[in-house]
Structures are given as C-alpha cells and as structure tokens.
PDB file of N, CA, C and O in Angstrom:
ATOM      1  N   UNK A   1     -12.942  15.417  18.428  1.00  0.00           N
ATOM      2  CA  UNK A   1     -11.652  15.322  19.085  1.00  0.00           C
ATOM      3  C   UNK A   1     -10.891  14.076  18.642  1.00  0.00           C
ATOM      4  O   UNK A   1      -9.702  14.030  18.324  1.00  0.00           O
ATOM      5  N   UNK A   2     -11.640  13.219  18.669  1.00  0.00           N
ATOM      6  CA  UNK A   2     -11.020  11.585  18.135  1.00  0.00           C
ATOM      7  C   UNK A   2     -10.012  11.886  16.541  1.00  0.00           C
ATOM      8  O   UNK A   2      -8.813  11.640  16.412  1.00  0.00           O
ATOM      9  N   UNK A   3     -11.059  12.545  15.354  1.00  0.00           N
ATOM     10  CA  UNK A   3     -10.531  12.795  14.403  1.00  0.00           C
ATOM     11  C   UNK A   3      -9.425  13.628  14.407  1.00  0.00           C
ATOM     12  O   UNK A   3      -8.830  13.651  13.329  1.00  0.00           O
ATOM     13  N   UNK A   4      -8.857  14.486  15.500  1.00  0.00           N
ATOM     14  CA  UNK A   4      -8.060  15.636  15.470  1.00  0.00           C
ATOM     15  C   UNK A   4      -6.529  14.496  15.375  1.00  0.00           C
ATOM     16  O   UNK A   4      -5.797  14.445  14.386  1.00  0.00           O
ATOM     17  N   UNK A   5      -6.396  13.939  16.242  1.00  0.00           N
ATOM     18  CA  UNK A   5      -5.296  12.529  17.197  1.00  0.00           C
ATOM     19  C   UNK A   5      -5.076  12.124  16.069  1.00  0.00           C
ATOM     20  O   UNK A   5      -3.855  12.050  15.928  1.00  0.00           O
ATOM     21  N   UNK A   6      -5.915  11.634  14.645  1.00  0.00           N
ATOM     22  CA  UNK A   6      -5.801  10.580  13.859  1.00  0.00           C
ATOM     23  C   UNK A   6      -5.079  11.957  12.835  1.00  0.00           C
ATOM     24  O   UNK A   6      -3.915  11.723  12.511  1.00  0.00           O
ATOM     25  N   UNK A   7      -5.430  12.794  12.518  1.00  0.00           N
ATOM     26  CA  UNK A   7      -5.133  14.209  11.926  1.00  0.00           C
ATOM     27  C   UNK A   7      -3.052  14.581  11.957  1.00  0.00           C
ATOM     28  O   UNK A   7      -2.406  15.123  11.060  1.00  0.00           O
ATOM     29  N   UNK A   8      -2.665  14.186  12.949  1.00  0.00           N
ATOM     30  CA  UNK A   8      -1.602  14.197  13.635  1.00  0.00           C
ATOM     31  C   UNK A   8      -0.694  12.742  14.040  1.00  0.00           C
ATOM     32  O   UNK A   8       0.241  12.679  14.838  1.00  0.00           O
ATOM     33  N   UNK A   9      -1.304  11.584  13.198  1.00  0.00           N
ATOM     34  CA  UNK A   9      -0.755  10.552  13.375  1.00  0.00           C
ATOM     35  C   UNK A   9      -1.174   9.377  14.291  1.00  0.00           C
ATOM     36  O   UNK A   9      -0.951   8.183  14.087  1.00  0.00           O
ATOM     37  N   UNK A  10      -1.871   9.978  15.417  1.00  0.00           N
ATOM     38  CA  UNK A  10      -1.845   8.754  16.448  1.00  0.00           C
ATOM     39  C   UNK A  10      -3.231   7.858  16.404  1.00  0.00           C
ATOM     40  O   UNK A  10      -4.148   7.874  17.225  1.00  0.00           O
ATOM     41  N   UNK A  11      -3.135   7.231  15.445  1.00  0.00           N
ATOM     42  CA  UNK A  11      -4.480   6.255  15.413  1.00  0.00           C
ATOM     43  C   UNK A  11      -4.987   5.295  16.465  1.00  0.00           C
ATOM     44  O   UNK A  11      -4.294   5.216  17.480  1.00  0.00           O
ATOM     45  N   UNK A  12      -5.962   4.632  16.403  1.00  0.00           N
ATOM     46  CA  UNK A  12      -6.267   3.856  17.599  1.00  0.00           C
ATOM     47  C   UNK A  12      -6.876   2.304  16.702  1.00  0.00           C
ATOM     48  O   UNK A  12      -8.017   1.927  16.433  1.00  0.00           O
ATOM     49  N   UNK A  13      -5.710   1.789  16.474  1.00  0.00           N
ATOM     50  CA  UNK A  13      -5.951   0.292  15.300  1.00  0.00           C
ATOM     51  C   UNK A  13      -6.978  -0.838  16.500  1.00  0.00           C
ATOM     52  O   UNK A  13      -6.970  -0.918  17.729  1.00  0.00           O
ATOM     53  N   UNK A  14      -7.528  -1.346  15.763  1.00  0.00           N
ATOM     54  CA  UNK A  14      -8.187  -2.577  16.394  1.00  0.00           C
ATOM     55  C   UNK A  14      -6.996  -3.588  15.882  1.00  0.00           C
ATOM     56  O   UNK A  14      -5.927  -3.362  15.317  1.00  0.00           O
ATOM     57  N   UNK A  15      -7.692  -4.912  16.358  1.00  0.00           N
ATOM     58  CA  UNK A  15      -6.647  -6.530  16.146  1.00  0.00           C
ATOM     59  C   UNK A  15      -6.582  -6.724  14.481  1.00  0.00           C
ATOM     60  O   UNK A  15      -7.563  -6.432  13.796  1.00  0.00           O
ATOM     61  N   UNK A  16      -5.528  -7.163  13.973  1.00  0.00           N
ATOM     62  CA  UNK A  16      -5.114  -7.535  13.180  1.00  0.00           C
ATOM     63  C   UNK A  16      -6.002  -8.971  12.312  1.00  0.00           C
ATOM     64  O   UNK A  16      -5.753 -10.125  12.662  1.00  0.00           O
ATOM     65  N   UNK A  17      -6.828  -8.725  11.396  1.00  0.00           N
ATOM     66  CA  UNK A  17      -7.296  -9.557  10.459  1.00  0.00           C
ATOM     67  C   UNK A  17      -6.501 -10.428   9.339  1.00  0.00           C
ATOM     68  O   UNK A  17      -5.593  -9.901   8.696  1.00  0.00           O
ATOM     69  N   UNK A  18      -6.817 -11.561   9.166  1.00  0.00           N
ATOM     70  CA  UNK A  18      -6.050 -12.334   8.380  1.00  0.00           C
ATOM     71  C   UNK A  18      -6.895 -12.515   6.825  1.00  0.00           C
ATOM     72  O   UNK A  18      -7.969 -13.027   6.509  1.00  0.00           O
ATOM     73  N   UNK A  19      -5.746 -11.773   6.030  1.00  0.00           N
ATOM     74  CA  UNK A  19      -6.811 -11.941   4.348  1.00  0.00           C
ATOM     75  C   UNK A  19      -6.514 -13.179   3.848  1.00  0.00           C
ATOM     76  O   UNK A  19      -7.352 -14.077   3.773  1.00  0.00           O
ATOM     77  N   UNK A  20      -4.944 -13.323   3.372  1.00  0.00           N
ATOM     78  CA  UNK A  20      -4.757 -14.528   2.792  1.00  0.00           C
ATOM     79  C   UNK A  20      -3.440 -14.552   2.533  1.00  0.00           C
ATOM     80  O   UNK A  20      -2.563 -13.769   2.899  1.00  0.00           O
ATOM     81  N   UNK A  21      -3.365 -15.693   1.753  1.00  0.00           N
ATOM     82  CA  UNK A  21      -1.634 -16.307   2.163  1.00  0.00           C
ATOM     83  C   UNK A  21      -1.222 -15.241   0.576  1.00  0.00           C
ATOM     84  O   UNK A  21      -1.853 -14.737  -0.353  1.00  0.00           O
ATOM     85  N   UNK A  22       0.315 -15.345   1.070  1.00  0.00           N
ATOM     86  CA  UNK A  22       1.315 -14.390  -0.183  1.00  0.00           C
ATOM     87  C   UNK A  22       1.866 -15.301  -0.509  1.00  0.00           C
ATOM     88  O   UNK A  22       1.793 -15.245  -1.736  1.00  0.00           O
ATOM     89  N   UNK A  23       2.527 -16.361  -0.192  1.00  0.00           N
ATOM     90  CA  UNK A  23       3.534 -17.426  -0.389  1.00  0.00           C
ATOM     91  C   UNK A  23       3.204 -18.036   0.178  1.00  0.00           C
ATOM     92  O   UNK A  23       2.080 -18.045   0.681  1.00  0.00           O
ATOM     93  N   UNK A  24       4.665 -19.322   0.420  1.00  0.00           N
ATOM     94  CA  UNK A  24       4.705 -20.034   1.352  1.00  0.00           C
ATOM     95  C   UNK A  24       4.710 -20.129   2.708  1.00  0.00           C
ATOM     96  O   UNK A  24       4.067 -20.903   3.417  1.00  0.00           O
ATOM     97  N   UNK A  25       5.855 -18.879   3.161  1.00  0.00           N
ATOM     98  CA  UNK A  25       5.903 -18.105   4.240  1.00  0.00           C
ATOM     99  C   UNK A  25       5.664 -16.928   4.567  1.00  0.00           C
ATOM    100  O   UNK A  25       6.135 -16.346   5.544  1.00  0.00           O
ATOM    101  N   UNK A  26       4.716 -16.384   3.559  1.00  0.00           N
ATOM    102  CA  UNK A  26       4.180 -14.578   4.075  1.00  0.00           C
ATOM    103  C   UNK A  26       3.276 -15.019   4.034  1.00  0.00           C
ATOM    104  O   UNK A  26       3.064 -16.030   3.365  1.00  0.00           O
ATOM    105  N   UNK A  27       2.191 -14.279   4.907  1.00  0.00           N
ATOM    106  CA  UNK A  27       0.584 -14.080   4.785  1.00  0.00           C
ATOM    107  C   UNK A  27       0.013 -12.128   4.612  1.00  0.00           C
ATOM    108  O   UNK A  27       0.801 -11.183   4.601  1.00  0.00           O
ATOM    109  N   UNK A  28      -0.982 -12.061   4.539  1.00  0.00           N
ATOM    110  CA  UNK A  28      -1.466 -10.983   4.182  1.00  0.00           C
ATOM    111  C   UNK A  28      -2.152 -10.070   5.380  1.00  0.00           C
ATOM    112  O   UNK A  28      -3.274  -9.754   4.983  1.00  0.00           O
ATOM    113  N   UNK A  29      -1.961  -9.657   6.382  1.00  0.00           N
ATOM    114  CA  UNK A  29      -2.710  -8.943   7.673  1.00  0.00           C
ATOM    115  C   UNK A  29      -3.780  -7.346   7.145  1.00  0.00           C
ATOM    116  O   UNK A  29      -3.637  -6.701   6.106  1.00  0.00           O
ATOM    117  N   UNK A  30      -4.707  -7.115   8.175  1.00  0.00           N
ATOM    118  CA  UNK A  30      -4.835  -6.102   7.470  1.00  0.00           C
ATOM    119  C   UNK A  30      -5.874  -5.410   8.758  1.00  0.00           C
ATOM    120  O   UNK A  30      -6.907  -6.014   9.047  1.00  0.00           O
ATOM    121  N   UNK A  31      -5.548  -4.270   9.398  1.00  0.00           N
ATOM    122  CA  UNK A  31      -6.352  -3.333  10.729  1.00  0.00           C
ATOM    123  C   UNK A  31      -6.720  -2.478  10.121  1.00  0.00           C
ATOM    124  O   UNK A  31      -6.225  -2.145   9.045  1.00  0.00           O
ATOM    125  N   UNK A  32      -7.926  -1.783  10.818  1.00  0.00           N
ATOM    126  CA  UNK A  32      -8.314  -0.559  10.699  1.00  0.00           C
ATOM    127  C   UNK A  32      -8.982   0.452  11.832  1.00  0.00           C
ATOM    128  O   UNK A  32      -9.903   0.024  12.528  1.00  0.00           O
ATOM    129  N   UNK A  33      -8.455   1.898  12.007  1.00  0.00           N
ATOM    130  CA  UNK A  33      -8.370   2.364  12.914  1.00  0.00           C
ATOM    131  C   UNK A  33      -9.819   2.615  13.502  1.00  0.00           C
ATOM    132  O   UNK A  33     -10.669   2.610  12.612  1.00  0.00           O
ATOM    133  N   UNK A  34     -10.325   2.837  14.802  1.00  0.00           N
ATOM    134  CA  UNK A  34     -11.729   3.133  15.201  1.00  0.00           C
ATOM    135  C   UNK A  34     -11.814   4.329  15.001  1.00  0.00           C
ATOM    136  O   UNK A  34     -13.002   4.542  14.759  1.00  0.00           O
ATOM    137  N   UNK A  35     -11.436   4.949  14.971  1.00  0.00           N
ATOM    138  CA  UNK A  35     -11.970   7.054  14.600  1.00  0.00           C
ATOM    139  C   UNK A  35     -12.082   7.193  13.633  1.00  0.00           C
ATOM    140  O   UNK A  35     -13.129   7.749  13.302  1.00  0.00           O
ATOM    141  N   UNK A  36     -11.096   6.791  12.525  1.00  0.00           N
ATOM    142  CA  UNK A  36     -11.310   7.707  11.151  1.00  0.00           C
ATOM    143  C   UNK A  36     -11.105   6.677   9.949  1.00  0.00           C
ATOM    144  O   UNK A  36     -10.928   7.104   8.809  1.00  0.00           O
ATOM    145  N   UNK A  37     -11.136   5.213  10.249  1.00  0.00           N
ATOM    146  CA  UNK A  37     -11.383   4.368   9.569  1.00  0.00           C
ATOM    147  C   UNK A  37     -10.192   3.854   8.517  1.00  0.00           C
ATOM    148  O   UNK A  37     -10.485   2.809   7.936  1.00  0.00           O
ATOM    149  N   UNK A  38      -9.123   4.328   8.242  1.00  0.00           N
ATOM    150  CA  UNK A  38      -8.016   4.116   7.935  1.00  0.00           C
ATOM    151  C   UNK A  38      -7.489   2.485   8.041  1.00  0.00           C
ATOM    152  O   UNK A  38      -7.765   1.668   8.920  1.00  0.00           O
ATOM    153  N   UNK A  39      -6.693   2.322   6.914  1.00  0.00           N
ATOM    154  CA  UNK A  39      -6.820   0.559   6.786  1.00  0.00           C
ATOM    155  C   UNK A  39      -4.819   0.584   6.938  1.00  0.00           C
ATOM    156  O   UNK A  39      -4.109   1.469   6.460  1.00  0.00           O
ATOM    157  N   UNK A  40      -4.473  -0.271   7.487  1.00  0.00           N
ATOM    158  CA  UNK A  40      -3.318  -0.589   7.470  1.00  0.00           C
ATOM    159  C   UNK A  40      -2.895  -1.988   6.880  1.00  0.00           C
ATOM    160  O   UNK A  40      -3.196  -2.912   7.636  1.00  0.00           O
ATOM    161  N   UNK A  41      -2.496  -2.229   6.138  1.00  0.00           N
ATOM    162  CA  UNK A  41      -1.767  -3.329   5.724  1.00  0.00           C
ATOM    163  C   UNK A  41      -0.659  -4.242   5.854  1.00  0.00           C
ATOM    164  O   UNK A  41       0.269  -3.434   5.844  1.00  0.00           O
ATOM    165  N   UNK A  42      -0.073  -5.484   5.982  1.00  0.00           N
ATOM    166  CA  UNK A  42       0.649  -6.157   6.431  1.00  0.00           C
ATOM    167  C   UNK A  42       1.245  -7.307   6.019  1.00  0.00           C
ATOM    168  O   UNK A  42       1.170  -8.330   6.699  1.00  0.00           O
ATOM    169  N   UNK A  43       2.112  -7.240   4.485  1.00  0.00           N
ATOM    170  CA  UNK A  43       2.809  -8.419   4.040  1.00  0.00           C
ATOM    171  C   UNK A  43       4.253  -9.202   4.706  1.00  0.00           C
ATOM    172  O   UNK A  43       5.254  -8.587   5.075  1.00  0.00           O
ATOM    173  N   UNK A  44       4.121 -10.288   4.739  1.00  0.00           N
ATOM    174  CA  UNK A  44       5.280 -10.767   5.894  1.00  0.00           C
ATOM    175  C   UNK A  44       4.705 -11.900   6.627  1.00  0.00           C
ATOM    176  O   UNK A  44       3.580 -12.351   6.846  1.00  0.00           O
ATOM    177  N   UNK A  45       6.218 -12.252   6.989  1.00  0.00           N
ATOM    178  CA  UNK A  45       5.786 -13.754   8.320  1.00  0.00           C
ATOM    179  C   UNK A  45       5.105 -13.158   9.528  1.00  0.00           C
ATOM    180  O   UNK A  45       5.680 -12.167   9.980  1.00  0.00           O
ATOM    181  N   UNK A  46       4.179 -13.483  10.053  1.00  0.00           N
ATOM    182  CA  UNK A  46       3.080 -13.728  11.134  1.00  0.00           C
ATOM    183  C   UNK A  46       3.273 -15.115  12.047  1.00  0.00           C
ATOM    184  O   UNK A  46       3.516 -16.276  11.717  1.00  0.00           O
ATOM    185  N   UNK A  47       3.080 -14.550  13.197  1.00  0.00           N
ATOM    186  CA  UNK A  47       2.974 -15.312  14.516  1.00  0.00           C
ATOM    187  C   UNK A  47       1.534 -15.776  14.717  1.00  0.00           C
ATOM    188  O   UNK A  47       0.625 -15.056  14.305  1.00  0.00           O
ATOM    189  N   UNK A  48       1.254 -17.005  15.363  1.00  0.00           N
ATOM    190  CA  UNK A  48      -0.085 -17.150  15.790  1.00  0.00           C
ATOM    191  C   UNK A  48      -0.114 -17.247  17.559  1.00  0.00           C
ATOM    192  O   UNK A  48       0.716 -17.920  18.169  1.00  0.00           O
ATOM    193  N   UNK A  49      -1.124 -16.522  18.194  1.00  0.00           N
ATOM    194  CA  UNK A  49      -1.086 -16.809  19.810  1.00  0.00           C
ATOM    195  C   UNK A  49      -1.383 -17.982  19.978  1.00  0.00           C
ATOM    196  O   UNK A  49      -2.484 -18.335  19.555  1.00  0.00           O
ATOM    197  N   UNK A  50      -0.410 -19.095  20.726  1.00  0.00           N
ATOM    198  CA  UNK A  50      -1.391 -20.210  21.409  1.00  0.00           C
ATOM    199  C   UNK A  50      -2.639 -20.067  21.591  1.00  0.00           C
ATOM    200  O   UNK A  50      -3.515 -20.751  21.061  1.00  0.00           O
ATOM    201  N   UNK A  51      -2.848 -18.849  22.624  1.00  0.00           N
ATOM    202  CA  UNK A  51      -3.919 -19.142  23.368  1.00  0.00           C
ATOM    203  C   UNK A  51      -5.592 -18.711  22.824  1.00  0.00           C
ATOM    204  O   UNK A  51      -6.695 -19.097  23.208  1.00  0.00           O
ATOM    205  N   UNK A  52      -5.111 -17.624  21.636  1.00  0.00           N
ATOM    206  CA  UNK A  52      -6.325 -17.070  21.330  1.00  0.00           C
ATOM    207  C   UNK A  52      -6.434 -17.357  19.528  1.00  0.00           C
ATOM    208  O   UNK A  52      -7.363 -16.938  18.837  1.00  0.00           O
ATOM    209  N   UNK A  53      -5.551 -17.961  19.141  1.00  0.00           N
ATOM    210  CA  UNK A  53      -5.435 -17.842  17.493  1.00  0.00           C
ATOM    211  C   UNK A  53      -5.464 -17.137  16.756  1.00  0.00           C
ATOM    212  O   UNK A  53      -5.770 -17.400  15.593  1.00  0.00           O
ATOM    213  N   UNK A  54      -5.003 -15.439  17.386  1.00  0.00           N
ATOM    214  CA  UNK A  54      -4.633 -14.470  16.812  1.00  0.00           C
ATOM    215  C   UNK A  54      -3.755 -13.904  16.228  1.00  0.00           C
ATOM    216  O   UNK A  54      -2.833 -13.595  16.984  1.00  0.00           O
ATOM    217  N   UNK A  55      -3.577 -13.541  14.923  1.00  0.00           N
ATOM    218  CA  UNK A  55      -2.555 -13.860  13.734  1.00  0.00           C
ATOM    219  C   UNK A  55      -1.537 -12.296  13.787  1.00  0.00           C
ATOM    220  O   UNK A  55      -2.072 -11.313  13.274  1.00  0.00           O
ATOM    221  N   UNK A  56      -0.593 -12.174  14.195  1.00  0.00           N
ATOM    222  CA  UNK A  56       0.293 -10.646  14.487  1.00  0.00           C
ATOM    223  C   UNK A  56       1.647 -10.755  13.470  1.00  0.00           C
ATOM    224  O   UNK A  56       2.407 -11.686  13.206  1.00  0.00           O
ATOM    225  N   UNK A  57       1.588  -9.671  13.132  1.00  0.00           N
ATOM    226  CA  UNK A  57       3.456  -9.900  12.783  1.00  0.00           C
ATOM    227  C   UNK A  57       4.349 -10.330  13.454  1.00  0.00           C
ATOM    228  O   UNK A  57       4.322 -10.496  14.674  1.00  0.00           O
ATOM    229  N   UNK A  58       5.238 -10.553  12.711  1.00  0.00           N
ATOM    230  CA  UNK A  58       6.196 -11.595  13.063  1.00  0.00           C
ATOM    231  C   UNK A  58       7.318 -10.349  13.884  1.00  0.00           C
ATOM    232  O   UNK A  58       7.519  -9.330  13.223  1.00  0.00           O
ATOM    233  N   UNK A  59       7.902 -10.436  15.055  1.00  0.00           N
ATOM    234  CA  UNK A  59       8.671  -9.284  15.631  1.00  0.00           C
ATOM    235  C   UNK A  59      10.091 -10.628  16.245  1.00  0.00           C
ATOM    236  O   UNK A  59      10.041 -11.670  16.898  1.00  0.00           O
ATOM    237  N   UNK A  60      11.009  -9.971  15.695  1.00  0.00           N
ATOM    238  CA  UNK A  60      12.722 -11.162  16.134  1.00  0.00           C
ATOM    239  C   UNK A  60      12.430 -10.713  17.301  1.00  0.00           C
ATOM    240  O   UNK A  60      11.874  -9.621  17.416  1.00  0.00           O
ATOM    241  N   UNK A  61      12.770 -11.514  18.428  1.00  0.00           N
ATOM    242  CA  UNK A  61      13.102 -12.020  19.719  1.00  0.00           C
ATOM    243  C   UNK A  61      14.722 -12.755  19.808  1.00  0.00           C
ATOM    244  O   UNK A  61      15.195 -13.782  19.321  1.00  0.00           O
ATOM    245  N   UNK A  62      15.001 -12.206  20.252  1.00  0.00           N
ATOM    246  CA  UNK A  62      16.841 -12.314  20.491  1.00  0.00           C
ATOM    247  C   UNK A  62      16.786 -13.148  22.419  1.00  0.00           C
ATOM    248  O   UNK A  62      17.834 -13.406  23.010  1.00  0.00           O
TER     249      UNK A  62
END
C-alpha cells in the first residue's frame, strides 16, 4: 500500500541532509523518501534552525 501513494506522487521524505557547499552562497541538500526510496535533491540558499542545526531551504518570508 505504501508503494501504491509513492506510485501517484505522494511521497513520505525524511529531514533534509547536508552534502556540500556549491558556492559561496548555495549549499547542496539532499532527502529520501521512506517507502520507495527515491532521492530528492536541493541546490540553493539554506536556512539553519537555531534550535536543532537543521539545514532546510531557504523559503522568502515577507
């Protein structure tokens, strides 16, 4: 059943891993889903959490 969801788009990603820097200001991210193992990738500016030092894309806040 898990594989069917991923079959149809809706994956279930774990946290975002940090590979390595692109530049000065991009870094390299990189998830992969728990059902069907699928890798997602992520070039671009990244945020770090205060609280946990967990590395996310960068999303504008207005």
């Amino acid at each position: 059943m898990k594989n069917i969801w991923c079959f149809f788009g809706f994956h279930k990603f774990g946290k975002w891993e940090h590979i390595g820097m692109r530049g000065k200001y991009q870094e390299r991210l990189k998830r992969r889903c728990g059902n069907c193992g699928k890798l997602e990738f992520y070039d671009g500016m990244v945020e770090t959490c205060i609280e946990s030092g967990e590395k996310t894309p960068y999303i504008f806040k207005n």
